[in-house]
C-alpha positions in Angstrom: 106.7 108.8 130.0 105.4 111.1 127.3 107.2 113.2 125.0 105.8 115.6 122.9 106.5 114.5 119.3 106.0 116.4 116.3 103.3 114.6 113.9 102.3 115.7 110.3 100.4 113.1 107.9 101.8 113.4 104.4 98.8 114.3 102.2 98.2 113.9 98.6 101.0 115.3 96.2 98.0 117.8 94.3 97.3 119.2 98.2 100.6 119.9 99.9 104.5 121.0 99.0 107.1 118.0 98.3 108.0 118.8 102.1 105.4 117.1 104.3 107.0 116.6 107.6 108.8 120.0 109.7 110.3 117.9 112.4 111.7 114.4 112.9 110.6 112.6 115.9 112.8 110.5 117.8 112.5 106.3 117.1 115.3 105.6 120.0 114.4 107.8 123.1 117.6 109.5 125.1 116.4 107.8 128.4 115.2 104.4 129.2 114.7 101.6 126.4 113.3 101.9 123.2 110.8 99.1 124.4 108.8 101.4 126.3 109.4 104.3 123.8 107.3 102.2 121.4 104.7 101.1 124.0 104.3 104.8 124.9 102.8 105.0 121.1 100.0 102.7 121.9 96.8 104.5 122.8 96.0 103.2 126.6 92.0 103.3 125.1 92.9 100.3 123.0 92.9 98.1 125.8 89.0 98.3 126.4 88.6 95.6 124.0 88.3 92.4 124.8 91.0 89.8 124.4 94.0 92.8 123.6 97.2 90.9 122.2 100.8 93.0 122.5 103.3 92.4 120.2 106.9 93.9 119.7 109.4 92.7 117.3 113.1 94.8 117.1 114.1 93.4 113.6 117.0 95.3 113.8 118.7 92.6 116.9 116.7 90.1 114.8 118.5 90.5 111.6 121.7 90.7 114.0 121.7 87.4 115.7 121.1 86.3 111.9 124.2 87.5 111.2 122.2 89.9 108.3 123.0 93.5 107.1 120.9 96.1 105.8 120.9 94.5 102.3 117.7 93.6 101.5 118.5 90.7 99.2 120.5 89.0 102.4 117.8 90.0 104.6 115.3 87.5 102.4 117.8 84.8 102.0 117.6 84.9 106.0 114.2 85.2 106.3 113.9 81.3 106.6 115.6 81.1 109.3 113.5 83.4 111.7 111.2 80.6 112.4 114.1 78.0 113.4 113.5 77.7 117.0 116.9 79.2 118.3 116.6 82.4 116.0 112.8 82.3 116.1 111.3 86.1 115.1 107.9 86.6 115.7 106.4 88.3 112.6 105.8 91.5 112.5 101.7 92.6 112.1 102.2 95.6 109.3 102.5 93.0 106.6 102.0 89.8 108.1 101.9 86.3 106.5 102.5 89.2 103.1 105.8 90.3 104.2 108.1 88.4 101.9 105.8 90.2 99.0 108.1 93.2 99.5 107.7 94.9 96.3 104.2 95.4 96.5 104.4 96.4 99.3 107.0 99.3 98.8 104.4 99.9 95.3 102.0 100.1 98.5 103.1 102.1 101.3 106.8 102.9 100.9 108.4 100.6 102.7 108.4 96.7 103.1 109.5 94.6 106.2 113.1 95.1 105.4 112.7 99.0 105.9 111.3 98.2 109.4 113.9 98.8 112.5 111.2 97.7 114.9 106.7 97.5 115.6 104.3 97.7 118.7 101.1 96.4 118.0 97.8 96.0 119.5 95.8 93.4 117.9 91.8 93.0 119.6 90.0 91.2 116.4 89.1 92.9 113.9 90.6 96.0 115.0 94.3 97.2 115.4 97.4 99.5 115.8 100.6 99.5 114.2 103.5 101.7 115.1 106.4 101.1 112.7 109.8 102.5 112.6 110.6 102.7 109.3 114.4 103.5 107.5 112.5 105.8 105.0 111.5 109.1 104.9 108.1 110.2 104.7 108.0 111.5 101.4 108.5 108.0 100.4 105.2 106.9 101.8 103.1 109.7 100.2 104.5 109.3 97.0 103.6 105.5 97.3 100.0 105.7 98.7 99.2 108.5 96.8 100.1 106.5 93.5 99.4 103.1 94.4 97.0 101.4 91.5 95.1 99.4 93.7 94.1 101.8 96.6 94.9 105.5 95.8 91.8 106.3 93.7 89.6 105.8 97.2 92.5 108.0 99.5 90.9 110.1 101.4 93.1 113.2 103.3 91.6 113.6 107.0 92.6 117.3 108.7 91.5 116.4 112.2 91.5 118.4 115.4 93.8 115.9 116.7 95.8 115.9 113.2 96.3 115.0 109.8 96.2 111.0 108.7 94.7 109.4 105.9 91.6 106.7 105.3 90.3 104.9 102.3 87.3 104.7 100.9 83.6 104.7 102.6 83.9 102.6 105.2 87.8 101.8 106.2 86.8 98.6 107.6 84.7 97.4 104.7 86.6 94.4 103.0 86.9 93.8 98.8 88.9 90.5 98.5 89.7 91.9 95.3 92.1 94.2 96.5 94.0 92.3 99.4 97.5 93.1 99.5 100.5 93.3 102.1 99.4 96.0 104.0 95.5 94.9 103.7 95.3 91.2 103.7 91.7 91.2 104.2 91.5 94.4 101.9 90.4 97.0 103.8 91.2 100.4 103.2 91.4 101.3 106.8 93.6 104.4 108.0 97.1 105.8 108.2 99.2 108.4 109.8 103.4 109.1 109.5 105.1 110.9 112.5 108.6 112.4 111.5 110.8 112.4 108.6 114.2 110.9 107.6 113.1 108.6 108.7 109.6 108.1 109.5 107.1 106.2 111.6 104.0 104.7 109.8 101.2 104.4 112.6 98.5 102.1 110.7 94.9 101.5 112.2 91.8 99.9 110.7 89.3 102.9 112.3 89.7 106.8 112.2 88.9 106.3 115.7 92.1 104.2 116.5 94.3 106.7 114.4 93.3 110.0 116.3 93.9 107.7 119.6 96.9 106.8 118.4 97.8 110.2 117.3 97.2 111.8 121.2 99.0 109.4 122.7 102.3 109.8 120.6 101.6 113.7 121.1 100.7 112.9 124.9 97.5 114.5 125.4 96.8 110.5 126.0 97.3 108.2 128.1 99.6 105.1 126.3 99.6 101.5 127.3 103.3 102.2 128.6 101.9 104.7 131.4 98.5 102.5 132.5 97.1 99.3 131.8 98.3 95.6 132.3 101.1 96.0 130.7 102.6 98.7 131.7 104.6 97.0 134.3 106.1 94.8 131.7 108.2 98.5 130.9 109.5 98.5 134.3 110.0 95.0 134.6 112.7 95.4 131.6 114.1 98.7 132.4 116.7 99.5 129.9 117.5 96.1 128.2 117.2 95.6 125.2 114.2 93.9 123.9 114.1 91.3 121.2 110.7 90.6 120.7 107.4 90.4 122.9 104.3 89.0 123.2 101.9 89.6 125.6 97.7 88.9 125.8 95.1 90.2 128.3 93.2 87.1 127.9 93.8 84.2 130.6 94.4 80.8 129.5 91.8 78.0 130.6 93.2 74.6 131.2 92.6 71.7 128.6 91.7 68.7 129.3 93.2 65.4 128.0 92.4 65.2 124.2 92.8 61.4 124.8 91.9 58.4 127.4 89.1 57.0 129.0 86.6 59.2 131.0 88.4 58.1 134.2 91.4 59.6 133.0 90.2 62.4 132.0 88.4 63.1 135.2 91.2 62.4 137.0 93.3 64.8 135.3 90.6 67.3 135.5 90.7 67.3 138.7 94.4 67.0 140.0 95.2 69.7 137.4 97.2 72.8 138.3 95.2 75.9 137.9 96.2 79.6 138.5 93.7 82.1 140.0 93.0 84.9 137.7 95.0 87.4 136.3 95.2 90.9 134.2 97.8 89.8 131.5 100.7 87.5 130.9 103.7 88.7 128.3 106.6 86.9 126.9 109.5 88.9 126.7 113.2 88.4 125.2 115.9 90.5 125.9 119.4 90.6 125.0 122.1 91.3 127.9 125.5 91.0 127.3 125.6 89.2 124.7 123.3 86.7 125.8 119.5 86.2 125.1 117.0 85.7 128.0 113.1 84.7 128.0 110.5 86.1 130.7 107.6 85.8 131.2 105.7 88.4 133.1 102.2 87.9 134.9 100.4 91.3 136.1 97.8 90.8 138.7 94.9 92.6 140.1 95.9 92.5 143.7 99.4 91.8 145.3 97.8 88.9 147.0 97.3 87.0 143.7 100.5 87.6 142.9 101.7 86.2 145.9 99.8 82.8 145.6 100.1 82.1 141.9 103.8 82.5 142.3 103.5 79.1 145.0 100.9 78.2 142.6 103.6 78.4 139.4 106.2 77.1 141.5 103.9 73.8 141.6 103.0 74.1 138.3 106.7 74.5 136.7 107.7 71.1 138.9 105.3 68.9 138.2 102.8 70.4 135.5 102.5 69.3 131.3 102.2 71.1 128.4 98.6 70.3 127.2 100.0 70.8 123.4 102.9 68.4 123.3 102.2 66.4 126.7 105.8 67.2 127.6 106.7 67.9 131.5 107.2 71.8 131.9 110.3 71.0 133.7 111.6 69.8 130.3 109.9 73.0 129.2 111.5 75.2 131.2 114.3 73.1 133.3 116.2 76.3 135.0 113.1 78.6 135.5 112.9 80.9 138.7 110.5 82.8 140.1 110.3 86.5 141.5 107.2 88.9 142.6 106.7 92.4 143.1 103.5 93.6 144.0 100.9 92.6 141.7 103.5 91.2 139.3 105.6 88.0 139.1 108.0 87.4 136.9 109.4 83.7 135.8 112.2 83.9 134.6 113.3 81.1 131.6 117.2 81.7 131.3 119.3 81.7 128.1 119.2 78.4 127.7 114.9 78.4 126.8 114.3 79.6 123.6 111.4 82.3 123.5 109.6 80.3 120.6 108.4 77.7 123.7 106.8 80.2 125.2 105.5 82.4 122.8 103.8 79.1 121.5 102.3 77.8 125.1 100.5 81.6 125.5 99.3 81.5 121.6 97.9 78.2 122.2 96.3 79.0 125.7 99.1 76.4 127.7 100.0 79.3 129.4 99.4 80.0 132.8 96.1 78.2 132.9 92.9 79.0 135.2 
């Protein structure tokens, strides 16, 4: 799935000519959907941490089914509503719980959330990676960070044998609460690279290390998570819809227990409980189809086997189970669910009429798909 993308760093404005980028590269690919286009950004060497969280968000649909332009003023009238439960949006992880603070972060990095057509992240605490498609070009990011009062005293410009990206400071992970801001809520200087011009792609890591990974997989010397890995099924299990948002985790939920009732109870539930054997990853998927939104949820396995039996096993679980958060009956959850496999992956399907927030919140609170 690689293609061979043309990647310059814009460097400090003393260094380098006002033209710091010779080619653009390509945010919507000519085949295939620009989900895995994105997940082919996302080094494949990420995934040996532990615990690896996937995220997507296309806030260009999202600001569609809001019924929002490009106008960034309409855009944060809206943003309100992206946590109602039948427009829910994920946010994205470039500026996190900071992204309404959108002029400080243009003062910080060029751009803000409403200059962000769509992210892939991988998120393994306390690293990450960011790929953002951004609507500016890339001399708008250099002329921020390289002017930015809080952060460009400590830039540092990196000329790598993999290629040019920037860190801060010392230590990019070290934190100074003093200087937190949108792009560095914990304040850490950490590191950044921009593929393309007009417009650009901001790839934002917290280690060189993750940069330069980041760097050869976009140029494809690398491996991505799109070509290898537990998720990279979830690409073909999508083929060329259009994705919404995703959310996916390489850690396996473990049932909960009762929070209330005697022991008896408890025991009893313990043991009558609906458990699934293990698996390699679990991702929540929304895709738009004819007009017409539609949650998945896709379970990769480590042998076909597996698959096999937790699809009997989800079957079970989607009849008769509970939601340990809410206590609800997963057929209320998910009343019109179905259930496919392929190999080592099954896929439950939700319909249009189950919103993705439902979902996204049993995996983030570890209801999903317990063992």
């Amino acid at each position: 799935m690689k293609r061979v993308l043309s990647l310059a760093a814009a460097l400090p404005a003393v260094l380098v000519a006002p033209t710091l980028v010779s080619a653009s590269a390509p945010t919507v690919p000519s085949a295939g959907s620009v989900f895995a286009a994105k997940l082919d950004q996302l080094p494949a060497s990420f995934l040996a941490n532990d615990s690896v969280m996937l995220t997507y968000v296309d806030m260009s649909l999202a600001w569609e089914r809001l019924g929002v332009g490009t106008d960034p003023a309409e855009r944060l009238d809206a943003l309100g509503r992206t946590g109602d439960i039948e427009t829910f949006t994920q946010p994205g992880e470039m500026f996190g719980a900071w992204a309404a603070q959108v002029d400080d972060a243009r003062a910080e990095v060029g751009f803000s959330m409403f200059e962000i057509d769509r992210e892939a992240a991988l998120v393994a605490p306390p690293y990450r990676v960011i790929v953002a498609d951004t609507t500016v070009p890339a001399t708008a990011i250099a002329d921020a960070v390289t002017t930015d009062p809080l952060w460009s005293a400590d830039l540092n410009a990196v000329e790598s044998e993999t290629g040019p990206y920037w860190t801060w400071g010392d230590d990019p992970m070290a934190q100074d609460i003093s200087r937190r801001s949108p792009m560095r809520q914990l304040g850490q200087g950490g590191a950044l690279a921009v593929v393309g011009d007009a417009p650009a792609t901001a790839v934002r890591t917290l280690t060189a290390e993750d940069a330069e990974a980041t760097i050869r997989a976009i140029g494809g010397t690398d491996p991505s998570v799109a070509d290898e890995g537990p998720f990279a099924p979830v690409v073909e299990v999508v083929g060329d819809a259009d994705v919404v948002q995703a959310l996916g985790s390489t850690a396996m939920a473990t049932y909960m227990p009762p929070l209330s009732g005697d022991a008896d109870d408890v025991a009893e539930a313990v043991e009558s409980a609906t458990r699934f054997l293990p698996y390699a990853s679990s991702t929540v998927v929304e895709t738009l189809v004819d007009g017409e939104y539609h949650t998945s949820i896709v379970v990769v396995h480590f042998d076909a086997a597996s698959a096999t039996a937790n699809a009997d096993i989800a079957a079970t679980w989607l009849a008769e189970g509970t939601d340990a958060m809410t206590q609800r009956p997963i057929a209320d959850v998910f009343p019109d669910a179905t259930i496919t496999t392929d190999g080592t992956v099954l896929v439950v399907e939700l319909g249009s009429a189950t919103p993705y927030a439902h979902a996204v919140r049993m995996l983030t609170a570890g209801a999903l798909f317990p063992v």
